[in-house]
C-alpha positions in Angstrom: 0.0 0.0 0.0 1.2 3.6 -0.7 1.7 6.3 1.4 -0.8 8.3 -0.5 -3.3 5.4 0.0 -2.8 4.9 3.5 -3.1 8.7 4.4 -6.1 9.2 2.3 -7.6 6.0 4.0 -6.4 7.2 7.6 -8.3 10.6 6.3 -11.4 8.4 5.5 -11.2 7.1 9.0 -10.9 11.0 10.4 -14.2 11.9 8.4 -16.3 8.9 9.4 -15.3 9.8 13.6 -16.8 13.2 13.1 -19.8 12.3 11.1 -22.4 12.9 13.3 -23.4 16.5 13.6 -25.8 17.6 16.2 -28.2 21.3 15.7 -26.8 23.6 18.5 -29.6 26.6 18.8 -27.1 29.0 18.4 -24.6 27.9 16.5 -25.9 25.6 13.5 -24.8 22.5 12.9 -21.5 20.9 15.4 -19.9 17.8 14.5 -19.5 15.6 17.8 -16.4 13.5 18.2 -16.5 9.7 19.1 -17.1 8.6 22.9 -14.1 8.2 23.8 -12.8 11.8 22.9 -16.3 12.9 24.5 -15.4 11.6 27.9 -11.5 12.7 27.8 -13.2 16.4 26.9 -15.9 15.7 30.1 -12.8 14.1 32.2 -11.0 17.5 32.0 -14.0 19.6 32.7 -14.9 17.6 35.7 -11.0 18.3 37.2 -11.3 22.1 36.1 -15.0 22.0 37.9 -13.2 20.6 40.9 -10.5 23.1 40.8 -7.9 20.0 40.8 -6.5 22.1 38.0 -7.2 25.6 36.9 -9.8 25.9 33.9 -7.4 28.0 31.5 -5.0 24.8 32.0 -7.8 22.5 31.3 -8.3 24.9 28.0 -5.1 24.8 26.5 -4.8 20.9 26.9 -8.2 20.8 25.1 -7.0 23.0 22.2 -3.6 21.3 22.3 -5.5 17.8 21.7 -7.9 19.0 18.9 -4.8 20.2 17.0 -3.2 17.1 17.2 -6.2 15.6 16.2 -6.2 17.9 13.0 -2.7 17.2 12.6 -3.0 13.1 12.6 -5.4 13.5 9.4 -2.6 13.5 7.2 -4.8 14.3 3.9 -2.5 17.4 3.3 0.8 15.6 4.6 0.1 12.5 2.2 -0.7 15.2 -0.9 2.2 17.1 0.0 4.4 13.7 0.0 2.9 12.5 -3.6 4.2 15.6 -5.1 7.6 14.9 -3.9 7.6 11.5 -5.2 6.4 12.5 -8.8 
């Protein structure tokens, strides 16, 4: 299998996790991430309600894991690598 392949596959894989979308009043249409990223988000808002850490901590993890997230889709990185090649 191809790098290109298995990035555009791993892609496939990103896109099918966020597929459900839920109506927000306010602001349209959300995605929602898989369970398990739903209760690592919940996990850290329950320590930042708890004050066992401080909520702009418990922020900046958040953000930190959503852009690795965007990072590990790889669509752009596997284009990007194809070009190279050719």
């Amino acid at each position: 299998m191809s790098t290109l392949t298995r990035e555009l596959s791993g892609g496939r894989e990103t896109v099918r996790a966020f597929s459900r979308r839920v109506e927000v009043p306010m602001l349209g249409e959300v995605a929602v991430p898989p369970p398990d990223k739903l209760a690592y988000y919940a996990g850290l808002g329950v320590l930042a309600a708890l004050q066992v850490i401080e909520w702009p901590l418990a922020l900046v993890i958040t953000a930190g894991h959503l852009l690795a997230d965007q990072h590990l889709s790889g669509l752009a990185k596997g284009l990007g690598e194809a070009l190279e090649a050719a």
